[in-house]
C-alpha positions in Angstrom: 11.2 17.1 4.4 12.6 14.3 2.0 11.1 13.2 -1.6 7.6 12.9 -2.4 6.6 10.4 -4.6 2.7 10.4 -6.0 0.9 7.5 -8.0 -1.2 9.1 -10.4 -2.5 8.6 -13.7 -2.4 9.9 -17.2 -4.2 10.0 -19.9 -4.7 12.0 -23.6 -8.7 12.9 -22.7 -11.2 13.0 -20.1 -12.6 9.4 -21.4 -9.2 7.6 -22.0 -7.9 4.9 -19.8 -5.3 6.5 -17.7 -1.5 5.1 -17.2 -0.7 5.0 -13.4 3.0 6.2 -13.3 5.0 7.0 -9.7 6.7 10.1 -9.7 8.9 12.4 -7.8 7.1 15.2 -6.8 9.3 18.8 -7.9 7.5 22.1 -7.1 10.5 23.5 -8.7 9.4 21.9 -12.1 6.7 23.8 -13.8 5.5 21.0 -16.0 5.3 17.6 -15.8 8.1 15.3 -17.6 6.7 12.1 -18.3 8.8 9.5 -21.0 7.7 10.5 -24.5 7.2 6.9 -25.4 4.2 6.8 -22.5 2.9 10.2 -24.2 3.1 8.6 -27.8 2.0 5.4 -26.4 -1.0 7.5 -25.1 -1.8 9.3 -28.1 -0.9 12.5 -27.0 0.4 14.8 -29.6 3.2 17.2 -29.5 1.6 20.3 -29.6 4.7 23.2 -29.3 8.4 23.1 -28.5 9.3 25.3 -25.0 12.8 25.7 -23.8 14.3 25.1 -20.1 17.0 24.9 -18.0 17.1 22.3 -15.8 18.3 22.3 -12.3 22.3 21.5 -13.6 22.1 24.7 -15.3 21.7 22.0 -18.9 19.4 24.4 -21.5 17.6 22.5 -23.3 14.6 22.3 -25.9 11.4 19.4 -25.3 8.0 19.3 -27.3 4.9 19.6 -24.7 1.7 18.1 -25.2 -2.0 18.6 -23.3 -2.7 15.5 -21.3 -5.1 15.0 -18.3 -3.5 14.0 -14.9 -5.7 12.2 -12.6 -5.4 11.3 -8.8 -7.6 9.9 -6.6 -11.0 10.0 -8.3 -10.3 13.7 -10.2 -8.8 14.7 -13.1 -7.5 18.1 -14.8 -5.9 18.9 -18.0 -2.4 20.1 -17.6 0.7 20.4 -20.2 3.3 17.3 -20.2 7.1 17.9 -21.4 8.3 14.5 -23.8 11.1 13.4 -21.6 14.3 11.6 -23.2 15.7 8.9 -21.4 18.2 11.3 -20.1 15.9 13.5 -18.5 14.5 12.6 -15.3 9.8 12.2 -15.0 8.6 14.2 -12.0 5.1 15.8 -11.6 5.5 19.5 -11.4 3.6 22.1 -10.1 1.0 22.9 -13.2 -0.2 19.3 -12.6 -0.5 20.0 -8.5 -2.1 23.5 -9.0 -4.5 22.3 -11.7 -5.8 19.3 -9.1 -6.0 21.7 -6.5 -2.8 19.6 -4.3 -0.1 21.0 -2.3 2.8 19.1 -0.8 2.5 19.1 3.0 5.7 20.4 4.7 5.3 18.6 7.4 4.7 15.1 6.6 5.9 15.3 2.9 2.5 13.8 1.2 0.4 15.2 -0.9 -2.8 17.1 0.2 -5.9 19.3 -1.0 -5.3 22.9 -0.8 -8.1 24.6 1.7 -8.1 27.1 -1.0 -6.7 28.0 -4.1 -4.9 31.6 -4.8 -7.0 34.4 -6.9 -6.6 38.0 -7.2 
């Protein structure tokens, strides 16, 4: 399976006018990074500061915020990291659980999940 790439939108609240961004799918990422001047640009505040290491062992600390993420006619609210220009955007997998999407092994494309996990 290569890269996935996904065009989907974002926005600060469930009646804002989303920004349609492409980004590489990483199921490895738990949160989405997304260039803090689209986030500003969107209003979205920074709500608490998380640390992370990153996949070249780099530690580092971002500001999240609360956005919602939006693809193909749905929306949910999921948490945004403020990327630096140094830092890479990809959509990561709070984003993809919270719309209820999977990556399909096979073909590499996004898809709805028959079901989502529970207890």
């Amino acid at each position: 399976m290569g890269e996935t790439i996904a065009r989907l939108g974002f926005r600060k609240d469930r009646d804002g006018e989303p920004v349609i961004l492409e980004l590489l799918v990483d199921t490895g990422s738990t949160y989405s990074w997304i260039d803090a001047r689209v986030l500003k640009a969107l209003g979205i505040t920074r709500a608490r500061k998380r640390r992370f290491e990153t996949i070249t062992g780099r530690r580092v600390t971002r500001d999240l915020g609360d956005a919602y993420v939006d693809y193909r006619g749905e929306y949910a609210p999921t948490a945004v990291v403020f990327a630096t220009p140094r830092d890479g955007q990809v959509l990561g997998l709070h984003a993809l659980e919270s719309l209820g999407l999977a990556v399909d092994p096979a073909s590499g494309r996004l898809r709805r999940s028959r079901y989502l996990l529970a207890m």
